[in-house]
N, C-alpha and C positions, 0 to 999 in steps of 0.2 A: 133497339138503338141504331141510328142512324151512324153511314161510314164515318162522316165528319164528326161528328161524338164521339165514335170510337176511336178514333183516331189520336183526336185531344185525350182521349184518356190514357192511350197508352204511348204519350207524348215522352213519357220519362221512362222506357222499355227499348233495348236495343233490339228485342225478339218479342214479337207479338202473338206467333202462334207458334205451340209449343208441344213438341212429346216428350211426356216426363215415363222415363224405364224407370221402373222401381226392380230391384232384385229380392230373392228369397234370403239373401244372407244379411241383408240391410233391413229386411223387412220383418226378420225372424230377431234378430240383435246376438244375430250365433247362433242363438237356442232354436228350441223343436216348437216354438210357438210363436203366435202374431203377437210383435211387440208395440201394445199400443202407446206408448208415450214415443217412438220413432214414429210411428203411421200418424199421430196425433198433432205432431211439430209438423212433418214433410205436410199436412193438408192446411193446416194455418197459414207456410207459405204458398201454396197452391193458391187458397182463399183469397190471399193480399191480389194475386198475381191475376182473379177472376175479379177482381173491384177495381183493377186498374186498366179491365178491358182487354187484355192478354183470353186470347184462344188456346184452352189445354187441353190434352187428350191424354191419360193416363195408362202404359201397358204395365200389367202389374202380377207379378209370379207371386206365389204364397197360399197357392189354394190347396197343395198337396200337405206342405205344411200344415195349415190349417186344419184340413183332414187327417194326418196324424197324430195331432194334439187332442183333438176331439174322439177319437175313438181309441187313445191312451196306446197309440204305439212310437217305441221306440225305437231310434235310429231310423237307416236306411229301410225301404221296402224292395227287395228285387221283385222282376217281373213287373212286365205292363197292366194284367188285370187289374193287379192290386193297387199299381199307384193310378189307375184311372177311378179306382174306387176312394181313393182320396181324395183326391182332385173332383171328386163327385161332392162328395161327403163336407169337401172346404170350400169349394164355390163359394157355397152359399155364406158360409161364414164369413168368408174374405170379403163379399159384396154388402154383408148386412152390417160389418165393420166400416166401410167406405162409407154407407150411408148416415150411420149414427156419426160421424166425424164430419162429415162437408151440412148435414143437418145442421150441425154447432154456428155455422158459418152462412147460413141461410141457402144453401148451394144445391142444385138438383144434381145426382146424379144417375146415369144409366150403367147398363152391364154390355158388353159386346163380345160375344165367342167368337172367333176365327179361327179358319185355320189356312195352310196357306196356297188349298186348292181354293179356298171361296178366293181370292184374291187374283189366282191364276186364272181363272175362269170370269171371262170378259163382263158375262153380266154381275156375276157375283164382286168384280172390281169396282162396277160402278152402282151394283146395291148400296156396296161397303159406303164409297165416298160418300156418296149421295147423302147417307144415312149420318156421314160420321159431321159431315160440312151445314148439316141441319141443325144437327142438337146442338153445335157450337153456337151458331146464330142465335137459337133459345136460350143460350147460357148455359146450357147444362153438357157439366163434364161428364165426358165418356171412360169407363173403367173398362180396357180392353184386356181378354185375357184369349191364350191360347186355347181352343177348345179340349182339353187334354182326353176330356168323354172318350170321345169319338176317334180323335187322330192319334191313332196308334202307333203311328208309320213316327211320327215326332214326338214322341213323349222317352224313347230310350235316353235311361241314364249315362250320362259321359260322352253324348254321342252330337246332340245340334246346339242344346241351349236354345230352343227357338224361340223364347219371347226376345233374345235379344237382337234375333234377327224380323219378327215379327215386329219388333218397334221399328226398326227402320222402314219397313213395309208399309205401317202406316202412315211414319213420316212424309214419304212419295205420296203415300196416296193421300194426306188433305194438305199435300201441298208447305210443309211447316219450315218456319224458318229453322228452329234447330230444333235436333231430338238429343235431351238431358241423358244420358245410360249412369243410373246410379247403384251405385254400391257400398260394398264395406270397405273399397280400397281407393286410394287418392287419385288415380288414372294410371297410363301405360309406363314404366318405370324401365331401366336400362336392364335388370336384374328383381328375380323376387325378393320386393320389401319385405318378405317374413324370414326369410333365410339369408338376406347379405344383405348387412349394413353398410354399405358402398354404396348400393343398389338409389341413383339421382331420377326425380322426375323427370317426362319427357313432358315440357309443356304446350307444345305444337308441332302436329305433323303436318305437312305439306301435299304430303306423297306416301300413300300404304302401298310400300312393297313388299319383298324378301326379308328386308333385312328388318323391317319394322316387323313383320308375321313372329319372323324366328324367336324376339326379344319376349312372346307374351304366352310360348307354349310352354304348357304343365303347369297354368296355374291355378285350373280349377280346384276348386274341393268344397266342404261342409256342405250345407245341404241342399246347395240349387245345382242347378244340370249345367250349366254353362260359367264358362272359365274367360281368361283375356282374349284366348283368340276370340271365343264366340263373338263378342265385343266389338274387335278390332272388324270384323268380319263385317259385322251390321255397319261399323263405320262405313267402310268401304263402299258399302250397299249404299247407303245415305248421301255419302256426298258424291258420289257421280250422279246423283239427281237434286243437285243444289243443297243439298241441306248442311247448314253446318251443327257437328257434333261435337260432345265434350261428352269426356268420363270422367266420373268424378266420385267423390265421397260424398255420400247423402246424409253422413252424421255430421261434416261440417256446418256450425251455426250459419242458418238462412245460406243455406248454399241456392236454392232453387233462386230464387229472388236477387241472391249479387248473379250468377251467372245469365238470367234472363236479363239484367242491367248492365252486362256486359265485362264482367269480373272475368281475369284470365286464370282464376283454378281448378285443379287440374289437368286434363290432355285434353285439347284441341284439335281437333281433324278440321284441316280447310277446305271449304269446298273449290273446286276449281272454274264451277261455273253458277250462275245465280240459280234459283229450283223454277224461276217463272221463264227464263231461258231454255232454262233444260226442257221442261215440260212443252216449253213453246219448238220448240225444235225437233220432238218428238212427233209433234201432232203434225206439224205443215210439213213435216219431211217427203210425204207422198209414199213411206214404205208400208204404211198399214191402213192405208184408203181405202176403205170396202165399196165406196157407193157415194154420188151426188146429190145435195139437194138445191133448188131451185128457188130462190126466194122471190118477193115482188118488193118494189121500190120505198115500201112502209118498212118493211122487215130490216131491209139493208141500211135502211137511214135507223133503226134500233139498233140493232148490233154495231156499228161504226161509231156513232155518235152520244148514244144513251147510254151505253153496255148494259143493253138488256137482253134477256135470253129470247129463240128464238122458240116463237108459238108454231101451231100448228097452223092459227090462220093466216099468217104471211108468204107462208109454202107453195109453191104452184106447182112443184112434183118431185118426185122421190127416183132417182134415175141408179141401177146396179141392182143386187140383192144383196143386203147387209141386213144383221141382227141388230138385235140390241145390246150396248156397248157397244160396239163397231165405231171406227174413226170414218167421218163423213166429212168432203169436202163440200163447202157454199159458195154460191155463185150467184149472182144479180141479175135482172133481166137484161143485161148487155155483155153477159157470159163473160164476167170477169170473177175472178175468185175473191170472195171476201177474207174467207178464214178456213178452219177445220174444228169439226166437234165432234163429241162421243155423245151419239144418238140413245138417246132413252127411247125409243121405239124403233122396232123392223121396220124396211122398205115398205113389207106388203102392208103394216098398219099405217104409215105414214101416208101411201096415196089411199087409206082409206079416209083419216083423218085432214086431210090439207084443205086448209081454207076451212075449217068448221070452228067458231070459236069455241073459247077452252070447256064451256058450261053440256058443249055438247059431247065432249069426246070418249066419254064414261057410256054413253049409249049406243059407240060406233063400235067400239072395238073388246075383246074379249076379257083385257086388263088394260085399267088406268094409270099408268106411270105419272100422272102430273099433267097438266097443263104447258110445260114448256119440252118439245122437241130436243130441244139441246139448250140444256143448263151454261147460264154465263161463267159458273164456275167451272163448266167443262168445256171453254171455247178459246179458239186462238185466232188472234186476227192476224192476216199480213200486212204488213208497214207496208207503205204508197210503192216503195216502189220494186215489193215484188210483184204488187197486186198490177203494173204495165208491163212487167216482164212476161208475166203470165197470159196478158193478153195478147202480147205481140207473140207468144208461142203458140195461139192457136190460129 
């Protein structure tokens, strides 16, 4: 689908690309098992929200659950072995669940483990994106879950909640206008709604401080790892990289669907800054510059005017030592700065590859990352006129 298509289609969407949190106490319905008539409704609105051209990315708790139910054990399981052997055991069940359900709806989906050293770790940042900004293009939803196998260090009971903080993660990382965090509970409340009937929604916060943290401790419990703070936590995370968040009840009717149309239920987190700002200011800020590349007068007339990514064969040279991931500044043959991008290839492969078109690059260097140098979804341009600032500074 072309951007102008997409665009008209998600003409009537106040949020066009979107991380929908699903929780284990929303997605269990209390109980010790996956409740499919909740998993059933939440993917019909999902479905509406993929025909009307809307970008989703789904992080989704329930696989220990899963695992529980399936090998007939009850309640809680202490110790890390054992609940990574659920989470082993439910995977697959939780994913084979997602599929028979978005099948209904004609919808591909995929599975994505993380955990939150691949995200920490510069290339496995831009594996992650790369991977996650592709399949949306395909149309197909991503079911991300925390790798629970493996990452031990995040799996203690009572201790991170990290798919709530893992949805904000990948919020940041494809860039999403908002990320959904849903639950069993309406959003962030003055007092716990289960214990004090007093207890008023809070429908927008401005500002996560102190006093917003203190209102939402002790409220975890039943059977997912993560409580309000976790929550309020990942908010936090989120919107100081633009994204705006809402917590919500994922048993209200078509909640997914009014809040991507811009329904105010719920709690509200504002962002303070837009996430294409944020990002953009990150990138040209010059604190994480590993290395220069050089482009020629075809390259710089694509990336300004086309916004197309930059190849290999526009490059006239690769100046520093940076990796891959590394943030790279561009520059014209009149050594003026165009922009900043997170290089899909090293220095050293890059003056291997420059100036070879893309059909050859596969035979130059040891691994193929793509044909484009630096992805237009990983690029920032400077407006006119940093780009005379920066030349009168050299």
């Amino acid at each position: 689908m072309d951007k102008s298509a997409k665009k008209q289609k998600t003409s009537g969407l106040k949020y066009r690309r979107i991380v929908v949190k699903l929780g284990t106490r929303l997605l269990t319905g209390g109980g010790n098992h996956l409740d499919l008539t909740v998993m059933s409704d939440i993917a019909r609105q999902i479905a509406a929200l993929h025909s009307q051209g809307a970008e989703i990315v789904i992080v989704s708790s329930g696989a220990v659950a899963a695992g529980r139910h399936k090998l007939g054990i009850e309640g809680k399981v202490k110790g890390i072995p054992y609940r990574q052997v659920l989470a082993s055991v439910g995977q697959s069940r939780l994913m084979n669940t997602y599929e028979q359900l978005f099948d209904q709806h004609h919808i591909t989906v995929a599975q994505g483990l993380l955990t939150r050293s691949d995200i920490d770790d510069r290339a496995g940042y831009l594996n992650a994106r790369n991977t996650l900004l592709a399949l949306m293009e395909l149309g197909v939803i991503c079911i991300v879950n925390e790798n629970d196998v493996v990452s031990a260090d995040e799996i203690k009971e009572n201790k991170f909640g990290e798919n709530d903080i893992l949805s904000a993660m990948v919020a940041n990382l494809i860039d999403a206008d908002m990320l959904m965090i849903l639950s069993d509970t309406g959003g962030l409340f003055t007092a716990d709604p289960r214990v004090d009937p007093e207890a008023r929604l809070i429908p927008v916060v401005e500002k996560i401080d102190a006093s917003i943290k203190r209102l939402c401790r002790g409220t975890s419990g039943g059977m997912g790892t993560g409580g309000m703070i976790t929550k309020v936590e990942a908010a936090a995370l989120a919107v100081s990289s633009g994204v705006h968040v809402v917590i919500a009840s994922g048993k209200e009717p078509d909640i997914v669907l009014k809040l991507a149309s811009g329904d105010m239920r719920g709690t509200h987190f504002l962002p303070a800054i837009s996430h294409m700002e944020s990002r953009r200011r990150w990138m040209v800020s010059g604190l994480c510059t590993r290395g220069k590349l050089l482009v020629d007068s075809g390259a710089a007339l694509a990336l300004k005017k086309q916004n197309r990514s930059l190849l290999a064969a526009g490059i006239k040279n690769a100046e520093g030592k940076f990796g891959r991931g590394d943030i790279v500044a561009i520059y014209d043959t009149n050594e003026t700065q165009i922009g900043c991008g997170i290089a899909n290839y090293s220095s050293e492969d890059i003056n291997i590859i420059k100036g070879a078109q893309s059909n050859k690059i596969a035979g130059l260097v040891s691994v193929d990352y793509g044909p484009e140098v630096v992805h237009r979804n990983n690029l920032a341009l400077l407006e006119r006129e940093e780009q005379g600032a920066n030349r009168q500074a050299l």
